[in-house]
Structures are given as structure tokens and as C-alpha cells.
C-alpha positions as semicolon CSV with decimal commas, in nm:
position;residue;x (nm);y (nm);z (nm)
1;X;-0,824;-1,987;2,804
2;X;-0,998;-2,306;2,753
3;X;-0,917;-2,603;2,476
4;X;-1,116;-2,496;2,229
5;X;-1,034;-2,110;2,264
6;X;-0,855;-1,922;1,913
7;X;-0,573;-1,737;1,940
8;X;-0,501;-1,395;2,067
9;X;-0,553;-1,090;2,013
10;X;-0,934;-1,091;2,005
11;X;-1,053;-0,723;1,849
12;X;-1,408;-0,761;1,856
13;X;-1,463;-0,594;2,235
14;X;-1,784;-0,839;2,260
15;X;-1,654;-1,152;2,107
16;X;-1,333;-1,110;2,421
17;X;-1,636;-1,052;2,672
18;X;-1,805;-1,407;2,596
19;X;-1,504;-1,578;2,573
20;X;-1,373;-1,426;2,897
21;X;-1,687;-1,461;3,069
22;X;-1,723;-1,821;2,963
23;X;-1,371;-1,903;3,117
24;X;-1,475;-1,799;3,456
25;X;-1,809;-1,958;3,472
26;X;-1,693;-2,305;3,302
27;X;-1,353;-2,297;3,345
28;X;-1,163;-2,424;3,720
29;X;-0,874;-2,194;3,618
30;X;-1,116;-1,898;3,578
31;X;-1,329;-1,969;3,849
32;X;-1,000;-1,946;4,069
33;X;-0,871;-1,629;3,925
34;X;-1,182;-1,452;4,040
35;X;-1,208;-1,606;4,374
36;X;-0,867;-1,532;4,452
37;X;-0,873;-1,142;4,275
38;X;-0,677;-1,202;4,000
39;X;-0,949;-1,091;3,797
40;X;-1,161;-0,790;3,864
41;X;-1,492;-0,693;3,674
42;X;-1,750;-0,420;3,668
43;X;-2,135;-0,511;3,831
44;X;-2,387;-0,380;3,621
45;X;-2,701;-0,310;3,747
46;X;-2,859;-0,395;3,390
47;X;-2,839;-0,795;3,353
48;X;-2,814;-0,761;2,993
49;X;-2,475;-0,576;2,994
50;X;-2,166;-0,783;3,053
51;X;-1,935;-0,726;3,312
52;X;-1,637;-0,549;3,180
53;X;-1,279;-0,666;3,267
54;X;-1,131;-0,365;3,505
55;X;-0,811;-0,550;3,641
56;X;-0,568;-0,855;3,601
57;X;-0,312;-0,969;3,824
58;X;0,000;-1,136;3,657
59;X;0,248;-1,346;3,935
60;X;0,638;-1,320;3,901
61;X;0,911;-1,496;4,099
62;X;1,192;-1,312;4,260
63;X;1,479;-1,395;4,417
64;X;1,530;-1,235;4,769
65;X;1,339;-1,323;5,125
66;X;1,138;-1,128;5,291
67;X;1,352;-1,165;5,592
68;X;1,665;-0,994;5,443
69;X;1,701;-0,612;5,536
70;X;1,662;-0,343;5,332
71;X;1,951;-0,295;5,153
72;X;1,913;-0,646;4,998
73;X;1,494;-0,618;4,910
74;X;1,560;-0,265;4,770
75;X;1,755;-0,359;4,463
76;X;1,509;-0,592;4,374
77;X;1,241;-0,310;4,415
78;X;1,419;-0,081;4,225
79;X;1,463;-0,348;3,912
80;X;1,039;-0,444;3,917
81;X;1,027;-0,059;3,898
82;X;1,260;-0,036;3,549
83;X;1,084;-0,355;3,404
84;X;0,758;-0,209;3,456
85;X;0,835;0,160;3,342
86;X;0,976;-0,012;3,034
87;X;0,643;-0,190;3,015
88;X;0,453;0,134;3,036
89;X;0,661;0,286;2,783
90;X;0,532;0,035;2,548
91;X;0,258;-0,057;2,623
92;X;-0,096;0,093;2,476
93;X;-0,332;0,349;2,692
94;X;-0,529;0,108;2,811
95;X;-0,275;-0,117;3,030
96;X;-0,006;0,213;3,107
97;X;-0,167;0,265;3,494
98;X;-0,002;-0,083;3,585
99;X;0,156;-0,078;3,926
100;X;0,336;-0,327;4,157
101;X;0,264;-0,500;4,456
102;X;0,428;-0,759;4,702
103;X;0,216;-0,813;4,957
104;X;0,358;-0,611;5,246
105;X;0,731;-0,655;5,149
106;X;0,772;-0,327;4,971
107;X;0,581;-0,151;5,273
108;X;0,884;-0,272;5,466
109;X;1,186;-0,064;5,288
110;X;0,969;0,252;5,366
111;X;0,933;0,117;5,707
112;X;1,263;0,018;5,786
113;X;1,377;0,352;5,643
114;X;1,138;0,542;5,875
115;X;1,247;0,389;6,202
116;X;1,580;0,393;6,119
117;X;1,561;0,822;6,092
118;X;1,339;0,755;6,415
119;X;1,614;0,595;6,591
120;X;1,882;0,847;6,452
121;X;1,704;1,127;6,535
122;X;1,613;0,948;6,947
123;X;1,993;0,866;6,971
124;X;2,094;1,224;6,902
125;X;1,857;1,367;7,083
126;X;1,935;1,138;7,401
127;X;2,313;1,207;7,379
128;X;2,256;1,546;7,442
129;X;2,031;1,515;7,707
130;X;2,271;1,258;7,846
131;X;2,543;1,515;7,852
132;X;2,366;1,742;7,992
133;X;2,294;1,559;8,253
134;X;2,645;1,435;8,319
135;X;2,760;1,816;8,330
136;X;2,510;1,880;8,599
137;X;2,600;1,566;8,779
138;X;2,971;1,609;8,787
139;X;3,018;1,993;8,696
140;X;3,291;1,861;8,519
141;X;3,329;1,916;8,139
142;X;3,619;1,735;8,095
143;X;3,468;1,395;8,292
144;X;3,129;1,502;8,117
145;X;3,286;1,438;7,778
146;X;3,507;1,162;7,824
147;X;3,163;0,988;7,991
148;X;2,988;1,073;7,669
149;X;3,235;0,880;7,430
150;X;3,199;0,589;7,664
151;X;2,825;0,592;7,636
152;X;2,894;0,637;7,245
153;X;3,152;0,315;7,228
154;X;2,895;0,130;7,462
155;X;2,649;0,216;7,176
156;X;2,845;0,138;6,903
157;X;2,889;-0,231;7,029
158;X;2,523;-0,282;7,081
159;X;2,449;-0,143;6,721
160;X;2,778;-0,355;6,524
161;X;2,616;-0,652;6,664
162;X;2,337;-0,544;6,480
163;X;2,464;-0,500;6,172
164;X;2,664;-0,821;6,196
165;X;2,383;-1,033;6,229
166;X;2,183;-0,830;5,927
167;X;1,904;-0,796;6,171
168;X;1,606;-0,553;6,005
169;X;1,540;-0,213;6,192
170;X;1,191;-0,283;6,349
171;X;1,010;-0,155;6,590
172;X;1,193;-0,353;6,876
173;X;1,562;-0,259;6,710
174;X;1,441;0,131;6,715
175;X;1,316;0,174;7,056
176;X;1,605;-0,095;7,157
177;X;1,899;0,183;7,045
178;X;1,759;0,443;7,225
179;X;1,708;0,272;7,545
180;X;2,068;0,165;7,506
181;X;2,175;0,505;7,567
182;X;1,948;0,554;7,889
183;X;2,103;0,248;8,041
184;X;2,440;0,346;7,960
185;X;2,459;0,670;8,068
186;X;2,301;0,504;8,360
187;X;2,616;0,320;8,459
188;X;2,824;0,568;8,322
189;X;2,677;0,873;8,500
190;X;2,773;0,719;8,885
191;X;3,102;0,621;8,766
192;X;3,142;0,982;8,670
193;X;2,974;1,130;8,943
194;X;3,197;0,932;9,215
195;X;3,510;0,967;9,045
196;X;3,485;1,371;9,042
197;X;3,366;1,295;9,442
198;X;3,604;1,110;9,530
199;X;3,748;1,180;9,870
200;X;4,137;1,135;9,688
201;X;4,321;1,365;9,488
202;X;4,532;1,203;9,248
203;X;4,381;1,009;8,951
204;X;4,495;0,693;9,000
205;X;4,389;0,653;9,299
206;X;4,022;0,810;9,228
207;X;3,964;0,571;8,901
């Protein structure tokens, strides 16, 4: 900790205290670990008692941006996890409730995952309104169905785009595949509608 500090492990409990304590109030190093909470301690009411160590944050690099979607930042999640259960798994009592944390870039997987089933669960829920409102619009099953596949290939575009560009499911994305169904059925719906209202008979000449 500082130049003239002996080596580690330190088993007397009081000798690590005034070493420790020494390294944040005369050492730059310690006095930066503390102000930016990479080391926790205890407040004591009593002055006499020293302030026991209750936390301390170790950095790691990893490979992967924040920017990347899920299925790229979840791998690396997944392989923190393993290195730290192997940690726990050997390391004693006192340092077993270790965790993880990467600022909000593990919140995201959960998040992306979340608006993802939000999104699944809007389109399906649209599509069927959408049909059902094409079958009361035309009273046509047949034109009713074949206008739902259209809405689902108009979808399909919008979302391959997506997923060719390895853009993240946010809140903009989720709302955005929804909508896509209200404006296509939209178009699709008075295409329908006129087609089964059409003053001809034959096919051709209604499309």
C-alpha cells in the first residue's frame, strides 16, 4: 500500500487497521479509493474505535461495448458470473457475498429482454385486433386474411431492418413495432375495404 508497507497477508486484525487507515489518510492512492467508493468503512460513534473495512471494489477490463445488443453483452455476463462463482467457491467466509456490477450495462440485458416480450406480446395482440377489424370492414374472411399476411410481410421488413443493423430493443424500437402494425393495417384496411366494394365483378379488374 505504501513504500514502506510488508507483505501480505497481515493476521493481526489491528496491525491491517493502522496500516489500512494510514494509506487513506497519507496515501494519494488511498485518499482516491475512498473518494471515489472503492473503499467502504464503518463510522463509529466512539473515536477510539477504528473504522472497520466493510467493502472493496476491484476494476476488470472486458471486451464488448455497451452499444452492442444483447446477445453480444450476455456472454460476457454469463462468463463474470462463472469467474466469480469459482471465486466464491474458494474463497473464505468473509469475502463469499461478492457480487458484480457494470454500471448500468447489465441492467440493459434484463431490459432489452423485457421490452422485447413487451413488443411480442403488443404485436400479437394488435394482429388480432387488426383482423378483426378487417373482417368487420370487408365481411370478407378470405380478403380479411390475405390483408393480414400483408400487414405481417409489411412487418417483417420493418423488423429485418432491425436486426440487420444490430439495433438494441429500446424503448423507441418497442413502441416503434407496434405502431408499425397500426399504420399498416391502416393502408391495408382501405385497400381491402374498396376492393370487396368495388363496383366490378371480376378480380382483375377490382385489384
Amino acid at each position: 500500500m505504501t513504500n514502506n508497507a510488508r507483505g501480505l497477508p497481515i493476521n493481526d486484525p489491528m496491525e491491517f487497521n493502522q496500516m489500512l487507515l494510514k494509506f487513506i489518510s497519507e496515501d494519494y492512492q488511498g485518499q482516491k479509493a475512498v473518494k471515489n467508493f472503492e473503499l467502504g468503512f464503518t463510522r463509529p460513534d466512539n473515536p477510539l474505535i477504528y473504522p472497520q473495512l466493510i467493502y472493496m471494489k476491484i476494476g476488470a477490463l472486458a471486451v464488448g461495448k455497451a452499444q452492442q445488443p444483447r446477445m453480444y453483452r450476455e456472454p460476457i455476463y454469463d462468463n463474470w458470473e462463472i469467474l466469480l462463482g469459482d471465486f466464491k467457491d474458494r474463497a473464505p467466509v468473509g469475502l463469499k457475498n461478492c457480487f458484480q456490477i457494470a454500471d448500468y450495462f447489465w441492467a440493459l440485458n434484463d431490459g432489452e429482454e423485457a421490452m422485447f416480450q413487451g413488443a411480442l406480446t403488443g404485436i400479437i395482440t394488435s394482429v388480432c385486433l387488426a383482423f378483426i377489424i378487417l373482417l368487420l370492414a370487408t365481411m370478407n374472411i378470405v380478403i380479411s386474411a390475405f390483408a393480414i399476411m400483408t400487414v405481417g410481410f409489411i412487418c417483417s421488413n420493418v423488423v429485418s431492418i432491425m436486426v440487420w443493423k444490430d439495433w438494441e430493443m429500446g424503448v423507441s424500437e418497442s413502441i416503434g413495432m407496434v405502431v408499425i402494425i397500426g399504420f399498416s393495417v391502416d393502408y391495408v384496411v382501405h385497400l381491402a375495404a374498396h376492393y370487396v366494394h368495388s363496383v366490378h365483378t371480376k378480380r382483375f379488374e377490382r385489384a
